[in-house]
VEXKE-125578 format. One record per residue (C-alpha): residue in three letters; x, y, z. Coordinates in steps of 0.25 Angstrom, whole numbers. Example, Ala and Ser with C-alpha at 12.3 -4.5 7.8 and 13.67 -1.06 7.14 Angstrom:
BEGIN
+------+-------+-------+-------+
| rest |     X |     Y |     Z |
+------+-------+-------+-------+
|  Ala |    49 |   -18 |    31 |
|  Ser |    55 |    -4 |    29 |
+------+-------+-------+-------+
***
This chain:
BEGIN
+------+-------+-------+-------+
| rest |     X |     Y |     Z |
+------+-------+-------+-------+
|  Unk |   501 |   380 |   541 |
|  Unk |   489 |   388 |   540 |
|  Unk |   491 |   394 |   525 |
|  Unk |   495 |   380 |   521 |
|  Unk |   483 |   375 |   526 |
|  Unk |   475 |   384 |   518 |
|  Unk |   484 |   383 |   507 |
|  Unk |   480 |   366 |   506 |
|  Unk |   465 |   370 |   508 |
|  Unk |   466 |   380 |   496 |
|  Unk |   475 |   370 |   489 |
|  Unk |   464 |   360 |   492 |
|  Unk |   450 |   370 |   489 |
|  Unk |   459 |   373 |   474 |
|  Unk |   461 |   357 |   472 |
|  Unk |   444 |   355 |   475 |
|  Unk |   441 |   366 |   467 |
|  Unk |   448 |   360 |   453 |
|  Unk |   444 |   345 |   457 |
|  Unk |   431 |   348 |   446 |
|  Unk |   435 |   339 |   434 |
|  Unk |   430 |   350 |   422 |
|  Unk |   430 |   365 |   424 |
|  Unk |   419 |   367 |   412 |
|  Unk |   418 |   378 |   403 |
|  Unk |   406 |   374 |   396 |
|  Unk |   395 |   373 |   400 |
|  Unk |   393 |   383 |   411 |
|  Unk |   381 |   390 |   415 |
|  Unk |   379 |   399 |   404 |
|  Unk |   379 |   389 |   394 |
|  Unk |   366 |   383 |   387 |
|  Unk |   366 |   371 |   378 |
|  Unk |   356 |   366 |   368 |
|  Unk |   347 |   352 |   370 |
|  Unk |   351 |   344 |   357 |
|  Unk |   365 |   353 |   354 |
|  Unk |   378 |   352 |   358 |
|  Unk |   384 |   358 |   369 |
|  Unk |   401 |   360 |   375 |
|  Unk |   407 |   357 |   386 |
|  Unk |   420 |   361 |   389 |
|  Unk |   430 |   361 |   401 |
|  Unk |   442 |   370 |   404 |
|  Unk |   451 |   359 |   411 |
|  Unk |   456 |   346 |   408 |
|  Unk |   457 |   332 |   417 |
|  Unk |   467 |   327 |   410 |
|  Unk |   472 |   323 |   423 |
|  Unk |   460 |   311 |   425 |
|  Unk |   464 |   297 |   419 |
|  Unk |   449 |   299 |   411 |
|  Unk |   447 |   312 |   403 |
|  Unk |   435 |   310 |   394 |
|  Unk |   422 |   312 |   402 |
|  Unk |   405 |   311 |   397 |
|  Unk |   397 |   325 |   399 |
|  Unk |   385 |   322 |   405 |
|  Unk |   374 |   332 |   405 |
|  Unk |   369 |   336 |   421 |
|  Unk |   356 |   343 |   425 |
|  Unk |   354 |   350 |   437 |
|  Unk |   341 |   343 |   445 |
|  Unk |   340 |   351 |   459 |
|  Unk |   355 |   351 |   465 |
|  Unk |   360 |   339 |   457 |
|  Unk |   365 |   338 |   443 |
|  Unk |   359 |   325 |   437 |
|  Unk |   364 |   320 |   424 |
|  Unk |   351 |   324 |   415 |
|  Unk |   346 |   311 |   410 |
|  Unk |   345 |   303 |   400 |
|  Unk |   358 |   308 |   394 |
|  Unk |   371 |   302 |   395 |
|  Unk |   387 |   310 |   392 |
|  Unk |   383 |   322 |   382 |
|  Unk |   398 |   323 |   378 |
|  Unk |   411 |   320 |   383 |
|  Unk |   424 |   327 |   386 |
|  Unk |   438 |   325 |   387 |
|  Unk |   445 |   332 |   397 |
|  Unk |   457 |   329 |   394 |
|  Unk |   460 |   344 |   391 |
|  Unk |   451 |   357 |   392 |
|  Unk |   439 |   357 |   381 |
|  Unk |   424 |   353 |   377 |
|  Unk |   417 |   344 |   373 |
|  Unk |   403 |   344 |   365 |
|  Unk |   391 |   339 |   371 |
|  Unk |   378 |   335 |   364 |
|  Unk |   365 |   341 |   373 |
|  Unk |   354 |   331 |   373 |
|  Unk |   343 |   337 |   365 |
|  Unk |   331 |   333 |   375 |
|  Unk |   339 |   341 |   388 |
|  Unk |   328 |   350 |   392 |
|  Unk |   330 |   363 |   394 |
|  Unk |   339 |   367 |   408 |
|  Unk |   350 |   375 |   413 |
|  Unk |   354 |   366 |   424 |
|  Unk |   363 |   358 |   415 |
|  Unk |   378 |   354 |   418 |
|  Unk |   387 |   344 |   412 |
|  Unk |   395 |   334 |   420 |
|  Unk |   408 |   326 |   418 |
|  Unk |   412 |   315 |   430 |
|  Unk |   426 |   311 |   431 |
|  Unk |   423 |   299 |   442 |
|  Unk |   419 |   305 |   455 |
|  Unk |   423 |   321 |   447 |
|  Unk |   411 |   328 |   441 |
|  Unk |   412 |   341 |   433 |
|  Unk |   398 |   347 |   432 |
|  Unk |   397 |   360 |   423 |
|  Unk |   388 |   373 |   426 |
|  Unk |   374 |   372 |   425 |
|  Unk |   371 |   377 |   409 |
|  Unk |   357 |   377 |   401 |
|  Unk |   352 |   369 |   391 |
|  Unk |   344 |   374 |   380 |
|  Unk |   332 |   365 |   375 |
|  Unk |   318 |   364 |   369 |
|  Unk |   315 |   355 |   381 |
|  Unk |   310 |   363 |   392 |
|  Unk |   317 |   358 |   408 |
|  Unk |   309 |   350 |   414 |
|  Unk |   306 |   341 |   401 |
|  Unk |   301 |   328 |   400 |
|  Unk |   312 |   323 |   391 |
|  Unk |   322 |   310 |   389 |
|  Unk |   336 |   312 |   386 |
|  Unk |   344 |   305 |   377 |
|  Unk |   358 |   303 |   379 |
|  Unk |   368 |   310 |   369 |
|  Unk |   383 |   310 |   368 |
|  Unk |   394 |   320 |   361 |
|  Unk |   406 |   319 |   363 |
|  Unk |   417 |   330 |   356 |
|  Unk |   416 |   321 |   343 |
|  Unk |   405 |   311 |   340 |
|  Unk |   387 |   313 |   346 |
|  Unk |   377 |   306 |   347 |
|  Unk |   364 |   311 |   348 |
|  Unk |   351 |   305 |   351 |
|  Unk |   342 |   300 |   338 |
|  Unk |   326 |   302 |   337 |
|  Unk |   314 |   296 |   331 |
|  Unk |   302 |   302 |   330 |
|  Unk |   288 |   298 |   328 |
|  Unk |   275 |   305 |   326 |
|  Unk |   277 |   317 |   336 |
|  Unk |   286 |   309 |   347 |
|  Unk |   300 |   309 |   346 |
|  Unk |   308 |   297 |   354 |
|  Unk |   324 |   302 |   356 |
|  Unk |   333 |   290 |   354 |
|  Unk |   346 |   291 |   363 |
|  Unk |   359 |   286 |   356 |
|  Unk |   365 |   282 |   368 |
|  Unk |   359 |   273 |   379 |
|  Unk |   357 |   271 |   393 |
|  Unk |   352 |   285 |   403 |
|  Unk |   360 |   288 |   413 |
|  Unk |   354 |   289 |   427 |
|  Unk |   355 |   303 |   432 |
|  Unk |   368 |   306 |   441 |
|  Unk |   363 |   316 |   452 |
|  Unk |   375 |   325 |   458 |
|  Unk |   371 |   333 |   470 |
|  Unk |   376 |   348 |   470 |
|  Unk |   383 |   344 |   484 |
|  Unk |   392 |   335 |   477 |
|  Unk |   395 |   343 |   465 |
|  Unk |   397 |   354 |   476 |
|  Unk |   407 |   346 |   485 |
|  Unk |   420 |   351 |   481 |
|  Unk |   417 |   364 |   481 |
|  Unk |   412 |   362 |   496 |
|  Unk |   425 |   357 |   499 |
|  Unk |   432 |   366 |   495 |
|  Unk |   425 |   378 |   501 |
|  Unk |   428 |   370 |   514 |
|  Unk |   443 |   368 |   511 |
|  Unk |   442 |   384 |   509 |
|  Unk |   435 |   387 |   522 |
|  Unk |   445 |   379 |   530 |
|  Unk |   457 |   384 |   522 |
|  Unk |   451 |   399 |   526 |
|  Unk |   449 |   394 |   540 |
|  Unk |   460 |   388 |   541 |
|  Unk |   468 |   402 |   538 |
|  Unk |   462 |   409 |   548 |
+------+-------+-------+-------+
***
């Protein structure tokens, strides 16, 4: 009774732990991507098992113990996790410079948030700068016009509407690995 006990809590803790939509390859905390250039995103699973397979990338920062979508931007890309792959991702060129970046895709209530990685920008952190929205997807991009007069330059976005920021507290995020160390401590306990 005991061993099959542990055995459901073990069976359980496995099942918790692959419950995270995307396992992602890129980016990961060693990777740095350039304001303005393109960057990749890729993923070693699929969920071709979900009835929606196509998913916007939205671009995250980390502002104390939350990840906040960084404003002013909408989906950088898109992807299809249909089967393993990547996608290409256009980095707004006005993101200032920070290595507490991640990317997030939400499946309904599911949200697969990368590592933290680095950008690369001219713009020093902290900033005083607006973000214009930009969109690429594995095939077509847009990208944000200008117009300049005298010395100020005034960014037009291409696409409209801003995006209220979408706070994520790190207790959340954090929730089923919580609950699976506790399946694992009653599963121990329960050997004993």
């Amino acid at each position: 009774m005991v061993k099959s006990t542990a055995l459901l809590a073990f069976a359980a803790m496995a099942s918790l732990a692959s419950a995270e939509m995307l396992h992602y390859g890129s980016p990961v905390g060693a990777t740095v991507w350039t304001a303005g250039q393109t960057g990749t995103v890729s993923w070693t699973n699929d969920c071709s098992d979900l009835p929606n397979t196509t998913f916007p990338i939205t671009l995250n920062q980390q502002v104390g113990t939350q990840q906040v979508q960084v404003p002013g931007t909408g989906a950088i890309g898109t992807l299809d996790c249909s089967s393993s792959g990547s996608a290409t991702v256009q980095v707004p060129a006005t993101i200032p410079q920070g290595s507490t970046y991640s990317i997030l895709v939400v499946n309904g209530g599911e949200q697969s948030y990368s590592a933290l990685f680095t950008i690369n920008s001219s713009i020093p952190a902290g900033g005083n700068t607006t973000v214009p929205s930009a969109s690429v997807s594995a095939s077509a991009s847009a990208a944000p016009s200008s117009t300049a007069t005298g010395t100020k330059v005034s960014l037009l976005p291409t696409v409209s509407g801003t995006p209220k920021p979408n706070p994520v507290s790190a207790g959340s995020a954090l929730k089923a690995g919580s609950t699976a160390a506790l399946v694992v401590v009653a599963a121990v306990g329960l050997m004993l």
